[in-house]
C-alpha positions in Angstrom: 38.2 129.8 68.6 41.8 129.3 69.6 43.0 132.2 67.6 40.5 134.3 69.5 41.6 133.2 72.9 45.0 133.7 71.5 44.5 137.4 71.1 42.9 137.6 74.7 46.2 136.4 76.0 48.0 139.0 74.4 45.7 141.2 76.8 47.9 142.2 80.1 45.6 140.9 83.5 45.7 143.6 85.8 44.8 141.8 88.8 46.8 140.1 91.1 49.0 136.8 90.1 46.6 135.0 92.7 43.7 135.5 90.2 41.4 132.6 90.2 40.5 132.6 86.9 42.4 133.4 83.5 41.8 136.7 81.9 42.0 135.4 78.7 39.3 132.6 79.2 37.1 135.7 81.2 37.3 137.9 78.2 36.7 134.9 75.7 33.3 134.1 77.6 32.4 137.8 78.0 32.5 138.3 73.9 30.5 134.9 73.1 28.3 136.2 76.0 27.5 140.0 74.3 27.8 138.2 70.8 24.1 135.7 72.1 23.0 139.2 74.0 24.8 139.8 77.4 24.6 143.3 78.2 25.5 144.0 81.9 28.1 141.4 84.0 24.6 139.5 85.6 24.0 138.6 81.8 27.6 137.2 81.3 27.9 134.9 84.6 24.7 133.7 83.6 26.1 132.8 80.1 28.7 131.2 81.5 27.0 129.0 84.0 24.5 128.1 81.8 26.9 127.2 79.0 29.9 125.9 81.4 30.3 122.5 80.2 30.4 124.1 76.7 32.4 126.6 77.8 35.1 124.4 79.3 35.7 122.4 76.4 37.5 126.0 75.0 39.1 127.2 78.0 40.3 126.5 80.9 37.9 126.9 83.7 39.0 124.9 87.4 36.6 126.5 89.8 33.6 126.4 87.7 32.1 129.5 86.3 33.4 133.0 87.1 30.6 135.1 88.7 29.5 138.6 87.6 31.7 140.0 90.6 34.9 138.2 88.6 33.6 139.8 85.6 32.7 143.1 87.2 36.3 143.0 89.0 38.6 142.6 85.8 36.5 144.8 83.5 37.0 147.8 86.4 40.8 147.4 86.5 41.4 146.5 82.3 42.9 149.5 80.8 40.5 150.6 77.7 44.0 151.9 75.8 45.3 148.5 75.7 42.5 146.4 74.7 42.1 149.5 71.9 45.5 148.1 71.0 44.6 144.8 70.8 44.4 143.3 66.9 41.6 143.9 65.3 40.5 140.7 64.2 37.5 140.4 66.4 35.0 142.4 64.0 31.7 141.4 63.6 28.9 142.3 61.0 27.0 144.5 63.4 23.9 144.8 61.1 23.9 141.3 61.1 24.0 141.0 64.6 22.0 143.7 65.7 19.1 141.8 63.6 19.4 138.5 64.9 19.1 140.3 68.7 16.2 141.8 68.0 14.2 138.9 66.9 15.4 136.8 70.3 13.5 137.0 74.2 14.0 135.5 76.4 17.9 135.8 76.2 19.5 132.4 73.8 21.5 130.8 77.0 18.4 130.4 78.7 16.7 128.2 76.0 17.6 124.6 75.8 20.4 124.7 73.4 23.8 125.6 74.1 25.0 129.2 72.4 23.2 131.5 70.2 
């Protein structure tokens, strides 16, 4: 996990220094989010507060869980060219995936167990 959060830190956060939470730990939640089924920023901030204890024990997260404005807010103002640049060491078996989506409802943070 660490090595993944370390390549969200290489990501430049576009918002202002007074940001409340890190853009590295935001962009960390969003992809374990999507990987379980997140598709829209509502999906991810409930992810997050439904996994937050979880969450926080792999990133640093003071105020509690970011809300789907927070997400909405940093995904408006990330520059798509630089997260293209990013390494690419984030790939996933899509078939795979796309399987083991189809077969869950309601979405996996809102069953009992933590993550997917």
């Amino acid at each position: 996990m660490q090595s993944i959060i370390s390549i969200f830190r290489e990501v430049r956060d576009p918002r202002d220094f007074n940001a409340r939470y890190d853009c590295a730990a935001m962009l960390f939640i969003a992809l374990a989010a999507t990987l379980c089924g997140a598709k829209s920023c509502v999906d991810i901030a409930d992810f997050a507060e439904a996994n937050a204890d979880a969450l926080a024990e792999l990133v640093d997260l003071p105020h509690g869980a970011p809300s789907h404005d927070s997400f909405s807010r940093l995904f408006r103002l990330l520059d798509p060219a630089e997260l293209a640049g990013a390494p690419q060491a984030l790939a996933v078996d899509g078939d795979h995936a796309g399987r083991r989506a189809a077969t869950r409802s309601p979405p996996p943070w809102r069953r009992s167990s933590p993550w997917c």
